[in-house]
Residue, then its C-alpha position, 0 to 999 in steps of 0.5 A: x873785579x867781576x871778571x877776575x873773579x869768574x876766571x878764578x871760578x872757571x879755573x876752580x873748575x865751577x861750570x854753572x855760572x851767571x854772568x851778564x853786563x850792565x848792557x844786558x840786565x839794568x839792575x837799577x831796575x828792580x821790576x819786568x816792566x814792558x816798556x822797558x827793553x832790557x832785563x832787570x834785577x828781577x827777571x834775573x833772579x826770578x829766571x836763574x834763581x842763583x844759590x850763590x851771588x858776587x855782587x860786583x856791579x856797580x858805578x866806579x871811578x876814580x877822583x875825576x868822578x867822584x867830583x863830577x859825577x857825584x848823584x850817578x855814584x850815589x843813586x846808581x849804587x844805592x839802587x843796584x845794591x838794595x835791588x840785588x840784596x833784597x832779592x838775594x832775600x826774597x829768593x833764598x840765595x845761600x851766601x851773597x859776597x857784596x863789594x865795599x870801599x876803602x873811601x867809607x874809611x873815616x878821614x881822622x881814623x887810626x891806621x891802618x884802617x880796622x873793620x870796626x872803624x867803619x861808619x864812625x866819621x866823614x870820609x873824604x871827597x869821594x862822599x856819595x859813593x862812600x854813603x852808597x857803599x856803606x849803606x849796602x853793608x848796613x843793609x847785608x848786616x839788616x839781613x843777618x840780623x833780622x834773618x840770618x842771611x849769611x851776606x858778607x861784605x868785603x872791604x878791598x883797598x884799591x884795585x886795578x887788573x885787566x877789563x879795568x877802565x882807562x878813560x878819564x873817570x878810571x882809577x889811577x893806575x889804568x888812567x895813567x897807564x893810558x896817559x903816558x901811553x898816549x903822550x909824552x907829557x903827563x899831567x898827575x893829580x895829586x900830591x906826590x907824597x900821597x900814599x895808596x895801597x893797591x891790590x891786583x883784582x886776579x888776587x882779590x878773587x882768590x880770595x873772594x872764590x876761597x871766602x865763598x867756598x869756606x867762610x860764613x858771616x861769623x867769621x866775620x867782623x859783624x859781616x864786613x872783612x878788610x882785604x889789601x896787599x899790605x904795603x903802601x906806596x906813594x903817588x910819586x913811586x907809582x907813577x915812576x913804575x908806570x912811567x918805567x913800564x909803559x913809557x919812560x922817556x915820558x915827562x910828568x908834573x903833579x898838579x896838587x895844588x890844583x887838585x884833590x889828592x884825598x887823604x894822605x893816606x888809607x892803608x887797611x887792615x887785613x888781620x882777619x883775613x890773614x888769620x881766618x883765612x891765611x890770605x897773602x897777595x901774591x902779584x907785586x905791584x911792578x907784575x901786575x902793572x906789567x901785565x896790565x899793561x901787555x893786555x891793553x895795548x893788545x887788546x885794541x884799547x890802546 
């Protein structure tokens, strides 16, 4: 997501950028402290005082993680977002856009998901990272109410695109693009039937750039806005697009059974997005598989 977005602000034509990876600023770290090598949250912000900020750091993964992995999710992102917020605070950033999670979405809500359903029920397995995610949109509408910061939060569905990860802790799409590019049987967690709604991270961009540029917390619902393509498909019909993209003499099993699938379904909301903004995906998913596809196995990662 972070590097959609800096290639939609170059081709915007923006020249002054800030960007770092986590090998170079640890922003679980909120204090310059000598016995630490590296930089961290408040270095970077002390030293480039940034007007406007994309929070897209963060500790993700797909299923796998979520069940393996589960304190790294919720420390890691609890400190990430309290760091970058509190100084986005402390040093009068202008706008800040913070990054949620379809998964904070109640299990037993209505669908497809509103904004306004956000934190009123458990969600599903993926629990420390949705109690991490939902506590920095808590803490942007803190700000505004007790500052008036303009932090928004937007909500996007499930995201994939280049500079994805497609080890076993990545999400769906790059995992198995990795898997039936590596081998000729596949095993699939999940249900077959479970249904996802995915959007290209080079769209979420455009829009993030355009929220940055023209939006404001009012526009808002209470700061947070959904953002997805709108259309749904299932475990079954993505994994034969991949199989038909990256390796289609390839065989595969589901494994549900054996393994959560989630819940059966998470399409969102996109009303005020598409209202207030006029958003609209424009990458099919096929398309963008597709070139997701052409810059992994180019890249040296296949």
């Amino acid at each position: 997501m972070g590097s959609a977005i800096v290639r939609e602000l170059e081709r915007k034509g923006y020249k002054n950028l800030i960007t770092f990876t986590s090998k170079e600023v640890d922003l679980t770290y909120p204090d310059d402290n000598d016995r630490y090598s590296f930089s961290t949250t408040e270095s970077v912000f002390g030293c480039e005082r940034p007007e406007y900020v994309f929070l897209c750091a963060a500790n993700v993964g797909g299923i796998s993680k979520a069940i393996n992995k589960p304190v790294d999710l919720l420390s890691d992102n609890l400190l990430i977002q309290t760091n970058v917020i509190n100084a986005c605070h402390e040093y009068g950033v202008k706008k800040l856009i913070n990054f949620g999670s379809s998964c904070m979405y109640p299990v037993d809500g209505k669908q497809p998901y509103t904004e306004e359903q956000i934190g009123t029920g458990k969600t599903d397995e993926n629990w420390s990272y949705a109690v991490a995610k939902l506590a920095g949109i808590e803490l942007c509408r803190a700000y505004h109410r007790q500052y008036r910061s303009n932090f928004m939060s937007v909500i996007p569905c499930n995201l994939y695109g280049i500079n994805d990860r497609f080890d076993e802790y990545g999400h769906v799409i790059p995992s198995l693009i990795r898997k039936f590019h590596e081998q000729d049987i596949v095993r699939v967690w999940g249900n077959p039937e479970t249904k996802r709604e995915f959007l290209f991270s080079d769209d979420l961009a455009k829009f993030c750039v355009q929220l940055m540029e023209d939006g404001d917390y009012e526009s808002l619902y209470d700061g947070i806005i959904n953002v997805g393509s709108g259309e749904e498909v299932t475990m079954l019909e993505l994994v034969e697009t991949i199989r038909g993209i990256v390796n289609n003499t390839a065989c595969y099993s589901f494994e549900g059974k054996s393994h959560k699938s989630g819940v059966p379904s998470k399409l969102m909301d996109s009303a005020i997005a598409y209202f207030n903004f006029g958003w609209e995906a424009k990458t099919t998913l096929e398309d963008g598989i597709r070139g997701v596809y052409e810059w992994y196995r180019t890249t040296g990662l296949a």
